[in-house]
C-alpha positions in Angstrom: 24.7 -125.3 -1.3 26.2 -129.2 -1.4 25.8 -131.4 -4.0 23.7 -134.7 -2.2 23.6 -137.2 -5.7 23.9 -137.7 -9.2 20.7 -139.7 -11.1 21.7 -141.1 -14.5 19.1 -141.4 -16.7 20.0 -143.9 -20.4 17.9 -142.6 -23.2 17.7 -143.6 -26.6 15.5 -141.5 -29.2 15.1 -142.4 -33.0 16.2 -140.2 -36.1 14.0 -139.2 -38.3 14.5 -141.8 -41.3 14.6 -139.7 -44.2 17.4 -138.1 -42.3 19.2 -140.9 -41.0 23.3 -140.1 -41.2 25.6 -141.9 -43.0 29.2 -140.8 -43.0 32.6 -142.1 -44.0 34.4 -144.0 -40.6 30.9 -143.2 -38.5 28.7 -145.9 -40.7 24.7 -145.4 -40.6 23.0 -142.8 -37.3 19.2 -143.9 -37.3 18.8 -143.5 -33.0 20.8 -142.1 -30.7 21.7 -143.3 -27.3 22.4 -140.6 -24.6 23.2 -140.9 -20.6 21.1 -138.0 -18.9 22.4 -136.5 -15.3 20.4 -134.8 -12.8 22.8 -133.4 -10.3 20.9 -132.7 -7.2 21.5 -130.5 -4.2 20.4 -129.9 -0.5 18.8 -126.3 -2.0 16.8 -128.3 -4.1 18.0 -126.8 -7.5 18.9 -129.6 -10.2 21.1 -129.3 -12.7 20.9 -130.9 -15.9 23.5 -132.9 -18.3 23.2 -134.9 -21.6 26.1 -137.1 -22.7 26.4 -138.2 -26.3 27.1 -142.2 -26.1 27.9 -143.2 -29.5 30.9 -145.8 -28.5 31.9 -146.2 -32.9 32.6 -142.2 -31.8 34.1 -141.6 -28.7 34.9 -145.3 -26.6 31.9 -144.0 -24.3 28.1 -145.9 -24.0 25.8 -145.7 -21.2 26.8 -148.3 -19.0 30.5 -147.0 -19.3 29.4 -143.4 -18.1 27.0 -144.5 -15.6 29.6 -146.8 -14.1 31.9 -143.8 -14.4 30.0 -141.4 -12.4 28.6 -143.7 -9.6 31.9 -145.1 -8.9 34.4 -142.0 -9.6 32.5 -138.6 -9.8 29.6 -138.8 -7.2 31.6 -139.9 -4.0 34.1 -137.2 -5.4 31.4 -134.6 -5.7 29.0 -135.2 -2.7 29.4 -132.3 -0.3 31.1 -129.9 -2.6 29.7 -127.0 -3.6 28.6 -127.1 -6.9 29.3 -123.6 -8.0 32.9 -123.6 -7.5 32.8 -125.2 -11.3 36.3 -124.6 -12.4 37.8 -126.3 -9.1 35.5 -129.5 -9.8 36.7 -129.7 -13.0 40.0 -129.7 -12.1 38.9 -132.7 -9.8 37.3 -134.5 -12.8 40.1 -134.7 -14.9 42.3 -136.6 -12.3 39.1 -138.8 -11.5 39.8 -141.0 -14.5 41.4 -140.7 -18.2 39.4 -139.5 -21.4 35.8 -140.7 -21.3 35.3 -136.5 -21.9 31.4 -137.1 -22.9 30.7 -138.6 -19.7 33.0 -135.7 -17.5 31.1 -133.1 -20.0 27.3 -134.0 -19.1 28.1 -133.6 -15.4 30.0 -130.0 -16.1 27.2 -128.7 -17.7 25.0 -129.5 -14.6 27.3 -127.3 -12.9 26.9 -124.7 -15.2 23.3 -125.4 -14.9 22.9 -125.3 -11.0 24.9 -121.9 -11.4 22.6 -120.2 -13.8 19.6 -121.4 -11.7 21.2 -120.2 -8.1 21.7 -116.8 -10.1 19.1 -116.6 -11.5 20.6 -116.0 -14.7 21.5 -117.8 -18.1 24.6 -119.8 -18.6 25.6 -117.3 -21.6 25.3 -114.1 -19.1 28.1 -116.5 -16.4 30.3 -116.6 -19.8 30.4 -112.8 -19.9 27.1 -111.9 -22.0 26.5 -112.6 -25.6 29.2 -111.1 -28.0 26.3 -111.8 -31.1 22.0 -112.5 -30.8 22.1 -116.1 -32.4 24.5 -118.6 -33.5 24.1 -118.7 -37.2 24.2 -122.9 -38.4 24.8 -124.9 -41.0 22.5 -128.0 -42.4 24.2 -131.6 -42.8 23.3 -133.5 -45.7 24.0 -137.2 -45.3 26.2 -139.9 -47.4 23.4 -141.1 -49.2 23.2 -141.4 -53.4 23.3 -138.3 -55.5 19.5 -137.3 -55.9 18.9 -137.9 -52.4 21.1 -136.2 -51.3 20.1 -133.2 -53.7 16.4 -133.5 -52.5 17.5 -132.6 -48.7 19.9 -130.2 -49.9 17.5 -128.3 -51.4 14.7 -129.0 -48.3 17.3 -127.2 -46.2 17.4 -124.6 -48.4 13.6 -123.7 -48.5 13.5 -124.1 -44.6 16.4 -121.0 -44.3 19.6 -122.4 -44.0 22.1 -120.4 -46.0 25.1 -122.8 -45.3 26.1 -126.7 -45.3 27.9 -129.3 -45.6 28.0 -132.8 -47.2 29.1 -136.1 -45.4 31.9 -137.3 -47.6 35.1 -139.9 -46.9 33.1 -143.0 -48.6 33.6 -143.7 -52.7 35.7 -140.5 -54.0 33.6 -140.8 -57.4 30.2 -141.5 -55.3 31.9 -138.8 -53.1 32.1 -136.3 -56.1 29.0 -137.2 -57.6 26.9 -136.3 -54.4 28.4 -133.0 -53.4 27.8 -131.8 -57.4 24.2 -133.2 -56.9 24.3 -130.8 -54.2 26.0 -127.8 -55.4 23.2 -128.1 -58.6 20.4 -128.1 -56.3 21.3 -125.3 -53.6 22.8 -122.9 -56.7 25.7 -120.8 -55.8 25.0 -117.9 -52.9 24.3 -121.3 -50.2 28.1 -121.7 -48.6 28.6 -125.6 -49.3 32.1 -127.6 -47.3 32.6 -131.2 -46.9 33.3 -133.2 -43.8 34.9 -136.5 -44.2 34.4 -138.2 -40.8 38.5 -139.2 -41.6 37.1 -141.3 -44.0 39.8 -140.9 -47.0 43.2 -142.1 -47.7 45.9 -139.4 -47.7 46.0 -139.4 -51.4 42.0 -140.0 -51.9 41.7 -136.8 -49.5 43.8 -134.8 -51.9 42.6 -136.1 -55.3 39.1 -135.6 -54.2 39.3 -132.3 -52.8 41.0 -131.2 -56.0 37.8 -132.5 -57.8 35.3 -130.7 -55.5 37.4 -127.6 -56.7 34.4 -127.4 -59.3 31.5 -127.5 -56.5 32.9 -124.5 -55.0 33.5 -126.1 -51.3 34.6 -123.6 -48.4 36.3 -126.0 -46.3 37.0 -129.8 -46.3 36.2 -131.0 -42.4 39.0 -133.9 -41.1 39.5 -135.2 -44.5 41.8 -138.1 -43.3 41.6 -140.3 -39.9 43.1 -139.2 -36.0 46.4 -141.8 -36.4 48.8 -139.4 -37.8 48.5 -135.4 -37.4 51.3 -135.0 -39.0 49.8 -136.1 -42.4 47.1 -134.0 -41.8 49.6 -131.3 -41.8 50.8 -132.7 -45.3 47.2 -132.6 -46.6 46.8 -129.2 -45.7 49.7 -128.0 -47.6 48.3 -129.9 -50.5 44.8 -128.3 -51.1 43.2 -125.1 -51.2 40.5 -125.1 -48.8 40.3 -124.4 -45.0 41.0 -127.8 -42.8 38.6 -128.5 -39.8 39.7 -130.7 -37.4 37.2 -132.2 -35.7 38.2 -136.0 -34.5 41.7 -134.6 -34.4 40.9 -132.2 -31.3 39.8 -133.1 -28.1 41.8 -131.1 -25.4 43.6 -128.0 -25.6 46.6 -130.1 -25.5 45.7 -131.9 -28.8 44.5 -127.7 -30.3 48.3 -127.2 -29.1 49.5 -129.7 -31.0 47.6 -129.1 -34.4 48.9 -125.5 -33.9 51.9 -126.9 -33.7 52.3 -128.7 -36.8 49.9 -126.0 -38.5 47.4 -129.2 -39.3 44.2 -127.1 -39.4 42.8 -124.0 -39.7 39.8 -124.6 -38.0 38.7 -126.3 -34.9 35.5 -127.7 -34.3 35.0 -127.7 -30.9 32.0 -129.9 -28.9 31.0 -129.3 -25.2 31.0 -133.3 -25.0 34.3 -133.9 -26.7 35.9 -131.1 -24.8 34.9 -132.3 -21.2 32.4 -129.6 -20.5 31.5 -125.5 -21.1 34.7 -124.9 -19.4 37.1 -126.6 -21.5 35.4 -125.9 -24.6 36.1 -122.2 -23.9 39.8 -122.8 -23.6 40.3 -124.5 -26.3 38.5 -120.8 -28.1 40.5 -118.7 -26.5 43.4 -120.5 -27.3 42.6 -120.9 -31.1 41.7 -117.2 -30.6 45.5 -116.0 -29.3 47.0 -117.8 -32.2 44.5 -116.3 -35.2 42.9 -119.9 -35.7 38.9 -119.4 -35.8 36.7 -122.4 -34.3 33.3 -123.1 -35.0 30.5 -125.9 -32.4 30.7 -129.4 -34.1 27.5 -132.2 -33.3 27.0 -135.3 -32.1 23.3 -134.6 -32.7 22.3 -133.7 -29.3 19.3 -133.3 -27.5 17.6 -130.6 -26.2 20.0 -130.3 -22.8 23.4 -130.8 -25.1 22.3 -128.1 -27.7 21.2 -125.4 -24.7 24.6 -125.8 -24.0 26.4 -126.1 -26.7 24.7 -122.4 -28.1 25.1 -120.8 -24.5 28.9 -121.3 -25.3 28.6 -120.4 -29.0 26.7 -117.0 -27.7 29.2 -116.1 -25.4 32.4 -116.8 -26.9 34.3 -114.8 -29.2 37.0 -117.1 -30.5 33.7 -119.2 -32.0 33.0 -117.2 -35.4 30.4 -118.8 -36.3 29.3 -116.3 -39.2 32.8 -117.4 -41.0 31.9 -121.1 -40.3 28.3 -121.7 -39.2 27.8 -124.2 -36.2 26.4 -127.2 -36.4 23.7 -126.3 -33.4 21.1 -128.7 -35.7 20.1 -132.1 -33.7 16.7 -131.5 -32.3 15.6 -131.1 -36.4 16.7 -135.0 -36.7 14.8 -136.9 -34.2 10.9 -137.9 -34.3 10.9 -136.0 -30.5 13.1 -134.5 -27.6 12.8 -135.4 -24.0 12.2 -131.2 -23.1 9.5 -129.6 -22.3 9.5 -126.7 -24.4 11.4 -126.6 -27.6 14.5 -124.5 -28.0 14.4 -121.1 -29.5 16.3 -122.9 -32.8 15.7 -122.5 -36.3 16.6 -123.2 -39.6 20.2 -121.1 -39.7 20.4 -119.8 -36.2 20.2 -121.2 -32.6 19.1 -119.1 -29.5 19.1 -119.7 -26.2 16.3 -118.2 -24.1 16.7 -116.0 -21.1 15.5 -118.5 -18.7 18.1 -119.1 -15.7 20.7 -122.0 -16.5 20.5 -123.8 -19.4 17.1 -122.9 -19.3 15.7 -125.8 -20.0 13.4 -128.3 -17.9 13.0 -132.7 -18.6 9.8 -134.1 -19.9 9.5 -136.6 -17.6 7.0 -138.7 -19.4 8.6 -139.0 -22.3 11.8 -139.7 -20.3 9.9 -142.5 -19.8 9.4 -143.7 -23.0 12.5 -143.3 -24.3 14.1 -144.9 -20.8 16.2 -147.6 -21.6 15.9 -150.7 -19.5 
């Protein structure tokens, strides 16, 4: 089997509004933009990709990772057999530096083709499942105090049993919102705090002090990506588990957060990681060294999140029951571009036993959502 094109697709599909994001550096999420890749082959099998494009987020858009892969990664990947994923990725990351989203929607392709040609799932070509779901967490945005209390306690009546608040904006509006919170949800729902890098060294460390009395679990990158060393220093200062999550990319930058014992937690994306493949490095590496990682979101689509729980299911250096994934972006949008809605619910994400990703495009809404 040879790879004979890649077909980019930009999408963009609208949040819900009562759950638009709002977060501390990442400003206001009401639609999402994605670049969708159908990798095609002379056996007629086509695999599928989805690449987060939120430029504020990762330097990538649609016309970047278009440009990207007709230029650099299709001439490289005509001809090649696309099941010989580990060599191609090798390939990628010489094709050009970072863009990790774009690289990452073309990987899982791969992965996708191989399932099909298999005819097995991606989570059975990562070794089998080591649990039956991915349990998840809810995301309640930066919004006032009551609002954010009245979502809070929506996700709780829908099942999930864990979450987290977008912090990093006001420290007192900050503190005000994750109490509202805490009040609403009672004290059994597991409650952290992600910060989007949105505090000051010294807001990051007052604050978290003060959320002492909300009873937060963890405190995800409570200060920006400039200087992992003071994330080190902020770790030392509070009580709570760090997540790094902006701070980690590659299994170079996991290395170096090891390194200067930054974090305690990595949260680990198929996009920001470049694909399945380097994803599950980055797990086993945390894994060797007793860190624990958990799936972060860029609230993907149907294609992203079939991937993103395939790897969840499969990897062991991912405990997600210690800190629940955030496997959650089909609940935000008014529709998907799939056929058939994943197997995800409130608190845990499934993947079905299709082969691949096992997932197939809607091609008439890929049409409506087409941007032109």
């Amino acid at each position: 089997m040879k790879i004979t094109r890649i077909e980019t697709i930009p999408i963009s599909v609208p949040i819900k509004p009562s759950l638009a994001i709002r977060s501390g550096r990442g400003g206001t999420h009401t639609a999402s933009p994605f670049l969708l890749v159908k990798v095609h082959t002379d056996g007629g099998i086509i695999g599928l990709g989805e690449a987060s494009c939120t430029p504020r987020w990762s330097g990538e858009d649609q016309v970047t990772g278009a440009h990207l892969i007709r230029t650099y990664l299709e001439p490289m990947l005509i001809g090649e057999n696309p099941l010989e994923i580990e060599t191609l990725t090798q390939k990628f990351r010489l094709a050009f530096a970072g863009n990790f989203f774009t690289k990452s929607a073309v990987e899982m392709a791969l992965w996708d083709i191989a399932g099909k040609a298999a005819g097995k799932p991606v989570y059975e070509l990562l070794g089998g499942k080591v649990r039956e779901f991915v349990p998840t967490k809810w995301s309640v945005s930066g919004v006032d105090p009551a609002k954010a209390a009245e979502i809070a306690t929506w996700a709780v009546a829908q099942g999930f049993k864990a979450m987290k608040v977008k912090v990093g904006i006001n420290p007192d509006g900050d503190v005000a919102r994750v109490r509202a919170v805490r009040e609403a949800i009672g004290e059994k729902t597991k409650l952290g705090v992600d910060a989007n890098g949105g505090w000051s060294f010294e807001d990051a460390v007052k604050t978290i002090e003060r959320l002492g009395e909300s009873k937060i679990y963890f405190a995800e990158q409570p200060i920006g990506t400039e200087d992992v060393a003071l994330l080190a220093e902020v770790r030392k200062k509070i009580k709570v588990p760090v997540i790094a999550d902006e701070s980690i990319y590659t299994l170079q930058d996991a290395k170096t957060l090891v390194r200067l014992h930054a974090a305690d937690v990595f949260s680990i994306y198929v996009g920001k990681a470049g694909g399945v493949g380097p994803a599950r490095a980055i797990a086993a590496y945390a894994e060797s060294v007793g860190l624990k990682c958990t799936v972060g979101s860029n609230l993907e689509l149907g294609i992203g999140s079939a991937a993103m729980t395939h790897l969840a299911l499969a990897t062991r250096g991912i405990d997600a029951e210690s800190f629940p994934c955030d496997i959650i972006g089909p609940f935000f949008y008014e529709d998907d571009v799939v056929l058939e809605p994943l197997p995800i619910v409130p608190g845990q994400a499934r993947a079905t036993d299709k082969p691949g990703l096992g997932v197939e495009l809607n091609e008439e809404k890929i049409e409506r959502y087409r941007v032109r």
